[in-house]
C-alpha distance (Angstrom), angle and dihedral (degrees) to the residues before:
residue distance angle dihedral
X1 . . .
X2 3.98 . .
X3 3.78 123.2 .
X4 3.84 88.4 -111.7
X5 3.93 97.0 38.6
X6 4.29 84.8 56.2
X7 3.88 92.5 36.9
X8 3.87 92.5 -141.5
X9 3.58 121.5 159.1
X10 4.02 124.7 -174.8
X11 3.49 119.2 -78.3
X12 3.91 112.6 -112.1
X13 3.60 116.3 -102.9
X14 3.90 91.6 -3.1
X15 4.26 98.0 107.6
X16 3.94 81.8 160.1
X17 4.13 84.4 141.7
X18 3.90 85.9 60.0
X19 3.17 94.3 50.0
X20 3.73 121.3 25.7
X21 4.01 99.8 60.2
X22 3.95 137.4 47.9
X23 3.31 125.3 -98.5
X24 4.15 120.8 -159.0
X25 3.97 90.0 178.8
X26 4.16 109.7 102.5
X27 3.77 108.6 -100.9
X28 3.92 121.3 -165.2
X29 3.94 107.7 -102.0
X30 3.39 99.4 11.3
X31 3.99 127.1 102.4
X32 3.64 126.0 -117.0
X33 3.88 105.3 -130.8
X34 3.64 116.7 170.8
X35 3.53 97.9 -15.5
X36 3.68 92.0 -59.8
X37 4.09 116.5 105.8
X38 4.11 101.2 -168.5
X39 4.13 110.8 13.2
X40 3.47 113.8 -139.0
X41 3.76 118.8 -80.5
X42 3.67 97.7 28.0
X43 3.61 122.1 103.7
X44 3.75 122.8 -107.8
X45 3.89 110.0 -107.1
X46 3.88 83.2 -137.1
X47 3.99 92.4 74.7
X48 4.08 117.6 103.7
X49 3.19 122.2 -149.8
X50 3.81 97.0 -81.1
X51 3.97 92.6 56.8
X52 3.80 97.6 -100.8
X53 3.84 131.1 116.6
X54 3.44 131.0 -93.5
X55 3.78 92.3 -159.3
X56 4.02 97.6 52.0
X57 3.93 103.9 131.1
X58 3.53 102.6 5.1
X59 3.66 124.6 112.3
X60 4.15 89.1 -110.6
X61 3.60 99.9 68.3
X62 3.62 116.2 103.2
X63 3.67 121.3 -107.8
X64 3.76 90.6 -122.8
X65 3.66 100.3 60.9
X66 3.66 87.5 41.8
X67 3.63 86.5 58.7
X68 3.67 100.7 53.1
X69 4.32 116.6 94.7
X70 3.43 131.2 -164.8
X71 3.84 101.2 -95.4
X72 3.89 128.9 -174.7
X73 3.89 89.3 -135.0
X74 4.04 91.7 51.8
X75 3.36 105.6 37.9
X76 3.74 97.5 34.9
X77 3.94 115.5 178.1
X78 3.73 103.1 -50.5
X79 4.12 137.5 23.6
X80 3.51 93.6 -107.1
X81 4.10 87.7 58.5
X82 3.57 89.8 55.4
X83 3.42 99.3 41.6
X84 4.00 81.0 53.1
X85 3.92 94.3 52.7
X86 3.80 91.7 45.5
X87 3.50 95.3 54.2
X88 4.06 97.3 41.4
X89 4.15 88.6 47.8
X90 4.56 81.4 43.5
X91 4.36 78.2 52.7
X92 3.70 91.8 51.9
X93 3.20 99.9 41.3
X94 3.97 111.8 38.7
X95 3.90 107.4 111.8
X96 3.82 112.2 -94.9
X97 3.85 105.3 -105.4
């Protein structure tokens, strides 16, 4: 289902997608460190203060953040269920090493 077919819209305060998972792709302020730009679990220096990105429309924000939607299955009822999914798909996902 499509962002606009499920009419979702993010969750105030919840910013679990900016924090929860990796992200390789080169974001302003934060460090590259082994080929991995903001680890997963720490929050993205991009955030304000009320949880939402600095970057969102500009030209500098990565293509993967971009890409994520408010979902039903990711963001579930509640923060903390998101924050779950994020980190179980991060799990599943991680490169094996």
């Amino acid at each position: 289902m499509s962002h606009a077919q499920c009419g979702m819209e993010c969750r105030p305060h919840c910013a679990a997608c900016c924090i929860a998972p990796s992200i390789s792709s080169p974001i302003p302020g934060m460090p590259v460190v082994n080929g991995i730009s903001k680890p997963a679990g720490v929050r993205c220096i991009q955030l304000d203060e009320q949880d939402r990105c600095r970057l969102f429309g500009r030209t500098e924000r990565p293509a993967v953040c971009a890409s994520l939607k408010p979902d039903p299955d990711m963001c579930g009822s509640s923060r903390e269920q998101a924050m779950r999914w994020l980190g179980a798909t991060e799990t599943l996902t991680a490169p094996a090493g």
